[in-house]
N, CA, C and O of each residue as an XYZ file, in Angstrom:
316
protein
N       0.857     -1.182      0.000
C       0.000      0.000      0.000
C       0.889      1.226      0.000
O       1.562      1.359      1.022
N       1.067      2.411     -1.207
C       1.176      3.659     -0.995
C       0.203      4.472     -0.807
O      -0.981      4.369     -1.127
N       1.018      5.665     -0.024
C       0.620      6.908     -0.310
C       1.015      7.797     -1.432
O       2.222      7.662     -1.635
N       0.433      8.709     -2.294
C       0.772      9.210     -3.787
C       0.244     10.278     -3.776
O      -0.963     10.453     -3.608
N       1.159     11.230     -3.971
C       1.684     12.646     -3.421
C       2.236     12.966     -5.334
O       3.426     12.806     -5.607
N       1.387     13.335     -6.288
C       2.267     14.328     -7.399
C       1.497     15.943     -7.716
O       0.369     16.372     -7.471
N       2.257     16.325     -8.127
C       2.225     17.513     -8.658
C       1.782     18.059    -10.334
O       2.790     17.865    -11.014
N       1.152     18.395    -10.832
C       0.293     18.463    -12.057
C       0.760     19.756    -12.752
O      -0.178     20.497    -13.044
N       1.819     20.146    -13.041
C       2.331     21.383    -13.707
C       1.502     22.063    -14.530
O       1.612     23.289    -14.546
N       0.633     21.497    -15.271
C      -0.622     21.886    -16.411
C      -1.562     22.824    -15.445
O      -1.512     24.046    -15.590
N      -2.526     22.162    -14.336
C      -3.505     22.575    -12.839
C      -2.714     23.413    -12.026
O      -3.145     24.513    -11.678
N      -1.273     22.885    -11.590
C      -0.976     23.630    -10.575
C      -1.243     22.975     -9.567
O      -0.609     23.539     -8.675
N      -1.868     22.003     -9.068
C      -2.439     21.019     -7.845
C      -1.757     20.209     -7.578
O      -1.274     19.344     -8.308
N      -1.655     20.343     -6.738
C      -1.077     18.463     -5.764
C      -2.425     17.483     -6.085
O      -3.542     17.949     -5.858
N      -2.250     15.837     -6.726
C      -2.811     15.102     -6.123
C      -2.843     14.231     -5.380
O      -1.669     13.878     -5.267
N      -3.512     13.561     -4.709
C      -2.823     12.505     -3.725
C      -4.209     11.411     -3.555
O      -5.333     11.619     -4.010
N      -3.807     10.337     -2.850
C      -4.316      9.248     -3.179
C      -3.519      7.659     -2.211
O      -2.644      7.640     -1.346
N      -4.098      6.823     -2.685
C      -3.734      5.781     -2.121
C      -3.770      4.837     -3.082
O      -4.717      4.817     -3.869
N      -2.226      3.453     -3.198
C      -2.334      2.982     -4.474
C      -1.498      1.503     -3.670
O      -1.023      1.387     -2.540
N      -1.588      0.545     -4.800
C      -1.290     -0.914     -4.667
C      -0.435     -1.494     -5.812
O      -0.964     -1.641     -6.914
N       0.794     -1.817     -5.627
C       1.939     -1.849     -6.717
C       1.460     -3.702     -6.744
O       0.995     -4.185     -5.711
N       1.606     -4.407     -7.750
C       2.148     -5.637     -8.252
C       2.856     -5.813     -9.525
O       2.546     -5.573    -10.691
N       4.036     -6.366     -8.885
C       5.172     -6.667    -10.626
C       5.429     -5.270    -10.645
O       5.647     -4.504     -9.706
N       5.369     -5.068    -11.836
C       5.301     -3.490    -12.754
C       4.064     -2.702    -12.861
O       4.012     -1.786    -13.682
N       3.071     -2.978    -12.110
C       2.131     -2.222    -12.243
C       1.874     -1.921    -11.336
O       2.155     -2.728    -10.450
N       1.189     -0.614    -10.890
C       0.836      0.297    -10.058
C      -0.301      0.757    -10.168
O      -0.452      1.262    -11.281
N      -1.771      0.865     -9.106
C      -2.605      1.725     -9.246
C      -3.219      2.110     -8.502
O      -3.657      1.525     -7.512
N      -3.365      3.119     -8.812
C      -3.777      3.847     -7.539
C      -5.609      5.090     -7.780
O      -6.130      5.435     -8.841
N      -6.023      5.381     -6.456
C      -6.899      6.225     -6.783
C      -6.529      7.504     -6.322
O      -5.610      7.597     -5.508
N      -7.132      8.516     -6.739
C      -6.208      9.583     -6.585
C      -6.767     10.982     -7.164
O      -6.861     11.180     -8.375
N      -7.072     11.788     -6.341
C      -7.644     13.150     -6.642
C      -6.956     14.548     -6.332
O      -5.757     14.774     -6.164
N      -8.159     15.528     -6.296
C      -6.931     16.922     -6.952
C      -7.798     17.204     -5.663
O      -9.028     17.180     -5.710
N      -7.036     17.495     -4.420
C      -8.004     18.135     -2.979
C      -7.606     19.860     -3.423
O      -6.570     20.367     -3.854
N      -8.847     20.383     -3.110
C      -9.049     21.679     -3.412
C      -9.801     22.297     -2.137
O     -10.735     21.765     -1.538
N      -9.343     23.237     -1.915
C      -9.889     24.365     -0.728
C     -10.295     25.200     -1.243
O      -9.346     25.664     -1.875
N     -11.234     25.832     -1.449
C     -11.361     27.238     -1.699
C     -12.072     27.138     -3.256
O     -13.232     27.467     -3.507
N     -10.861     26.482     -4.451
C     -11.714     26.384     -5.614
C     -12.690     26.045     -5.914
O     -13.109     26.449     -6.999
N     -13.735     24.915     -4.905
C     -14.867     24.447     -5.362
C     -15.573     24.268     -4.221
O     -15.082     24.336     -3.094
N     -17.153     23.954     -4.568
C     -17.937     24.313     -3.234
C     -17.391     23.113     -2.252
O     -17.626     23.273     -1.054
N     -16.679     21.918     -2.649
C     -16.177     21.082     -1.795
C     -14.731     20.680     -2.058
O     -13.964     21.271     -2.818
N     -14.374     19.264     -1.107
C     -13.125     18.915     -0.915
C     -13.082     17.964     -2.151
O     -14.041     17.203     -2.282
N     -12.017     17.919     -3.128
C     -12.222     16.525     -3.608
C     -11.306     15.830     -3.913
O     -10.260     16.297     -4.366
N     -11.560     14.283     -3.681
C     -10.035     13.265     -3.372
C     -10.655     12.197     -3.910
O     -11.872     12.371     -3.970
N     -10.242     11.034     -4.373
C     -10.339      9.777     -4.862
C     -11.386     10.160     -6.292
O     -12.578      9.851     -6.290
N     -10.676     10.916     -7.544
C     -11.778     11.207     -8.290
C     -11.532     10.853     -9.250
O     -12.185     11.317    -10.184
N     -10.371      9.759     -9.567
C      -9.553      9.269    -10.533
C      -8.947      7.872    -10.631
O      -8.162      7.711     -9.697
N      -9.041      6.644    -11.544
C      -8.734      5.611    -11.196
C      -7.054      5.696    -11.983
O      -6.993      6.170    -13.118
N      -6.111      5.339    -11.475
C      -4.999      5.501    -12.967
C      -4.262      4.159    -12.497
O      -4.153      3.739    -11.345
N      -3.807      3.624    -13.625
C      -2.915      2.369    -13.238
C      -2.016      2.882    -14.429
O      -2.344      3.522    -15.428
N      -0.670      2.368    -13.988
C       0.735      2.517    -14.976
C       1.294      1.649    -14.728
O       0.958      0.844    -13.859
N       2.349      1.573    -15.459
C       2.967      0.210    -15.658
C       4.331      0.862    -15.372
O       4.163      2.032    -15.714
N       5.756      0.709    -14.870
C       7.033      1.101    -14.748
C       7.826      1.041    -15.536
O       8.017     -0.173    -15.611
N       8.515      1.535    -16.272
C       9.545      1.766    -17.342
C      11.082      1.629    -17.125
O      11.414      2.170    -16.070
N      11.658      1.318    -17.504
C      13.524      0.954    -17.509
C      13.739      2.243    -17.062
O      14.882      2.316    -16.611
N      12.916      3.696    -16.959
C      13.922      4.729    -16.892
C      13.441      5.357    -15.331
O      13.844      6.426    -14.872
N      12.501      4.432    -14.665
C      11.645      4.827    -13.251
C      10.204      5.506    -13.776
O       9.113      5.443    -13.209
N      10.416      5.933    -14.579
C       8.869      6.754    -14.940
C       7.396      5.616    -14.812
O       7.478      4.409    -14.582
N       6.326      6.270    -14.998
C       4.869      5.413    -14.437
C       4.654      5.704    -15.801
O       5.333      6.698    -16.058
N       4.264      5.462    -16.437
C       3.478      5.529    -17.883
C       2.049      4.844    -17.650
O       1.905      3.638    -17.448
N       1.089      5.715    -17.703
C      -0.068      4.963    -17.443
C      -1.088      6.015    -18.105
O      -0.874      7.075    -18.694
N      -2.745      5.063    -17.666
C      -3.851      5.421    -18.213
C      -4.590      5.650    -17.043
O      -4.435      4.965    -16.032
N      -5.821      7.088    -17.176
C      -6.699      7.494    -16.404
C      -8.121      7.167    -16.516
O      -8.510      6.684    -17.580
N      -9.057      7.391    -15.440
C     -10.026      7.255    -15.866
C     -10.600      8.459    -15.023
O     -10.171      8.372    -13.873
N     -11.469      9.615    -15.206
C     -12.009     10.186    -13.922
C     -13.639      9.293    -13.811
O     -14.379      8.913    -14.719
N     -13.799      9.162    -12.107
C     -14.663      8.528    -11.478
C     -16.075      9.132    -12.053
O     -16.910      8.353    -12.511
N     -16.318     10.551    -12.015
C     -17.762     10.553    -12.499
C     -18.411     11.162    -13.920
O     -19.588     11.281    -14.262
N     -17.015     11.536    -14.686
C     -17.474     12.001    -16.096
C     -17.188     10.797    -16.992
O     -18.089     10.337    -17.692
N     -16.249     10.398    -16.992
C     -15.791      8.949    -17.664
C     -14.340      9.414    -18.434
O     -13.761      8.495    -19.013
N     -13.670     10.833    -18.494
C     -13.321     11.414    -19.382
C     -11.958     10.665    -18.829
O     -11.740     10.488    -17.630
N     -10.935     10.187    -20.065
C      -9.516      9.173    -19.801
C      -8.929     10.258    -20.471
O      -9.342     11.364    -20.820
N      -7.670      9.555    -20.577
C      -6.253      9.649    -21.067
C      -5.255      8.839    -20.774
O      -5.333      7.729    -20.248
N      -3.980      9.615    -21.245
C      -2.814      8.779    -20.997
C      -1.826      9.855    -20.015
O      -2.229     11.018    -20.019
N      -0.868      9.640    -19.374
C       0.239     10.309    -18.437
C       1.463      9.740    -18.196
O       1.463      8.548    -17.889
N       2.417     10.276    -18.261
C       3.842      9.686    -17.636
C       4.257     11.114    -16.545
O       4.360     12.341    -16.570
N       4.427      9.627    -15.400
C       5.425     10.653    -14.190
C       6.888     10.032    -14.195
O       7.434      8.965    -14.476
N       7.206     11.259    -13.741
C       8.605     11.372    -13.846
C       9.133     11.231    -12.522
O       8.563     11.818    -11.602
N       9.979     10.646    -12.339
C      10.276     11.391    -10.676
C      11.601     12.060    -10.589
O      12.653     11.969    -11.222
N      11.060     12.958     -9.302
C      12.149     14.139     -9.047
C      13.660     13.807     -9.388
O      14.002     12.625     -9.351
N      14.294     14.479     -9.615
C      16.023     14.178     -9.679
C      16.732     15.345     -8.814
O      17.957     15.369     -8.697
């Protein structure tokens, strides 16, 4: 079990979340908590699983929980 703490350079937001690694894959749920921007708090609003790459990066696919709207993402991690 992690905790998952990234940063969204595009938003500007931290998201964070809670996630479950097996092998090379990783997934986690994981939302954009907001104060102030919206009439509420919001966390777990995203399903994403990635798979791990030779270079550390997550390369993975999204799903958000109540529009249906996906994509694709790679994280990087800090150096």
């Amino acid at each position: 079990l992690y905790e998952v703490s990234c940063f969204n350079s595009d938003t500007k937001h931290t998201y964070v979340g809670k996630g479950i690694r097996l092998g090379d894959q990783f997934s986690t749920v994981i939302g954009d908590v907001l104060k102030g921007d919206h009439n509420a708090v919001y966390a777990g609003e995203y399903l994403v699983v990635y798979r791990t790459a030779a270079d550390g990066s997550l390369k993975g696919r999204w799903v958000h929980a109540l529009s249906g709207a996906h994509g694709e993402e790679t994280l990087t991690p800090k150096k």
